[in-house]
Structure formats: C-alpha cells, structure tokens
C-alpha positions as CSV (number, residue, x, y, z in Angstrom):
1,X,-20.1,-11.6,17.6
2,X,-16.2,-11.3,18.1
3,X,-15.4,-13.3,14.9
4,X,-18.4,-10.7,12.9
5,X,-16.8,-7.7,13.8
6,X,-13.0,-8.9,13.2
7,X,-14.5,-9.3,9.6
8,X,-16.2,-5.8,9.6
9,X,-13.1,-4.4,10.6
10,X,-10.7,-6.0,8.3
11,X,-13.6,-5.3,5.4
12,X,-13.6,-1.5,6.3
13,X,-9.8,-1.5,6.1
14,X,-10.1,-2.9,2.8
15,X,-12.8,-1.3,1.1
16,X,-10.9,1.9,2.4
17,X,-7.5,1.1,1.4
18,X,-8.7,0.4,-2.3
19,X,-10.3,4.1,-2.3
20,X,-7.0,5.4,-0.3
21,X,-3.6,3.6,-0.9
22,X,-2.1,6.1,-3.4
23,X,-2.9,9.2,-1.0
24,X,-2.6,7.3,2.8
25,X,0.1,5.0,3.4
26,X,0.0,5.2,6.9
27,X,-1.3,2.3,9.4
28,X,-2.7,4.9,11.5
29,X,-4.8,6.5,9.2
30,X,-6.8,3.2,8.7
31,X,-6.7,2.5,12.1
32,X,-8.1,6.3,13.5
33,X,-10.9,5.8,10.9
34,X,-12.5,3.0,12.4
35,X,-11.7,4.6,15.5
36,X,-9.1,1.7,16.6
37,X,-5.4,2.1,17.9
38,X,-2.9,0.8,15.3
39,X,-2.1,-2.2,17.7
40,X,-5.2,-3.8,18.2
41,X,-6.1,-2.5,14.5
42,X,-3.1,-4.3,13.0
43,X,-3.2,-7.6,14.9
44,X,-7.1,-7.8,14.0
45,X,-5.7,-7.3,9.9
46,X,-3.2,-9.9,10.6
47,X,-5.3,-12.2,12.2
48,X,-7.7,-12.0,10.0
49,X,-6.4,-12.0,7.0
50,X,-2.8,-13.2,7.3
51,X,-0.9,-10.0,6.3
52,X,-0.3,-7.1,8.7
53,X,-1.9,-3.7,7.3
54,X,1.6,-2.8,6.3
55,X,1.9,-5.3,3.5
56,X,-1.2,-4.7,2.5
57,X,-0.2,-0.7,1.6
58,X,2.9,-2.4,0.5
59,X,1.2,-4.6,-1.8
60,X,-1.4,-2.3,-3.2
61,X,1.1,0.3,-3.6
62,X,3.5,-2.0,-5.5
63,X,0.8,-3.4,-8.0
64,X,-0.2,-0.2,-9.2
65,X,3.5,1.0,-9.5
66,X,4.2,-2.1,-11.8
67,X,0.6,-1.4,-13.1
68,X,1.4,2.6,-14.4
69,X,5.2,0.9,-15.3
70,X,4.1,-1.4,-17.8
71,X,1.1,0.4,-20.0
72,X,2.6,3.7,-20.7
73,X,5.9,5.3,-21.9
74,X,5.5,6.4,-18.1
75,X,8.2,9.3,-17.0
76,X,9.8,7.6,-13.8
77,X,9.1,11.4,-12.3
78,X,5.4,11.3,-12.6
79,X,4.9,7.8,-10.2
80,X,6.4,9.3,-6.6
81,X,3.7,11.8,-7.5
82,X,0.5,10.1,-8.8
83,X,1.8,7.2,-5.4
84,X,1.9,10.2,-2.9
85,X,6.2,9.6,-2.3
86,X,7.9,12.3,-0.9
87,X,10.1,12.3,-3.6
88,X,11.5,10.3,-6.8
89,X,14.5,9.4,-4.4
90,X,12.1,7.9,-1.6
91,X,10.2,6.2,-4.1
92,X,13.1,4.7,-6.0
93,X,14.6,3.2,-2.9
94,X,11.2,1.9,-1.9
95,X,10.6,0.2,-5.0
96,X,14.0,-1.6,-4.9
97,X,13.5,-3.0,-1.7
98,X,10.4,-4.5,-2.5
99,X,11.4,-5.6,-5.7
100,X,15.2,-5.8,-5.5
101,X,15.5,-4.0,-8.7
102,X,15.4,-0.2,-9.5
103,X,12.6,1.3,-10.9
104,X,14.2,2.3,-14.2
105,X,15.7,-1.5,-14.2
106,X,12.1,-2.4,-14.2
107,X,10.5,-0.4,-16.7
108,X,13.4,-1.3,-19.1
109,X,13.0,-5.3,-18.2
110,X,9.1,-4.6,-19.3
C-alpha cells in the first residue's frame, strides 16, 4: 500500500505541475493540493522520483523558456510574463543561474 500511494502522490504532483508550472512555482502549492505538508510532500517526490519538487518547477519552467526562446522572434519582455516572474529582472537572473548564460545571450546563441 505505502509504495501505491508514494506513486499516487508523485503522479498527482506531476499531472498537476504539467497543467500548472507557468502560473505556480511554489512547492507548497503542490503540496496543500494533495493536502500534504511540503516536507513529507517533497521527500515523497524525491524519493520517488529522484528529484526534489523544486527541480522539477525548475526544469519544467526552464524547458519551456528555451522552448518560447527558440521558435519565435520572442520579445525577452513577454517570457517573465507568459512564466508568471515577478519581473524581466527576476526572470533574467533566474535564467542565468540555471543556465549560466543570460537570457538575451541565449536567444542570440539560438
């Protein structure tokens, strides 16, 4: 039973995170919706699947940032928007951490 429901939970999250990553980037939204605390929710994620629910956002966030980068004269401006960033500075600074390179340094390598 224990192993079942570590899968329905880390299923939920993703199934979830798919529909909710550019709006919710917080652990504790996933976790409240399943009606967990963001401890035990996270170390059933990482458990389970490898990867705390952090780098999952991360990663989801990230892929579709490269994603809008790469198939459209894309206006920097318009990402920290359609991702849910606070603001084009927040975003940048995110991005380069991730990546190591700026978001403009990135659309212009593509």
């Amino acid at each position: 039973d224990i192993p079942d429901r570590k899968d329905e939970i880390f299923g939920k999250f993703i199934t979830m995170l798919c529909a909710n990553y550019r709006e919710q980037h917080e652990v504790a939204y996933y976790a409240e919706s399943q009606y967990l605390s963001c401890r035990y929710f996270s170390s059933i994620v990482k458990m389970t699947s490898g990867k705390t629910p952090m780098q999952w956002i991360t990663m989801m966030l990230l892929a579709e940032a490269k994603n809008l980068m790469g198939e459209m004269p894309i206006v920097l401006d318009y990402l920290y928007h359609r991702l849910n960033f606070p603001n084009q500075s927040y975003f940048g600074k995110w991005f380069k951490k991730q990546t190591g390179v700026s978001p403009l340094d990135f659309k212009s390598a593509i």
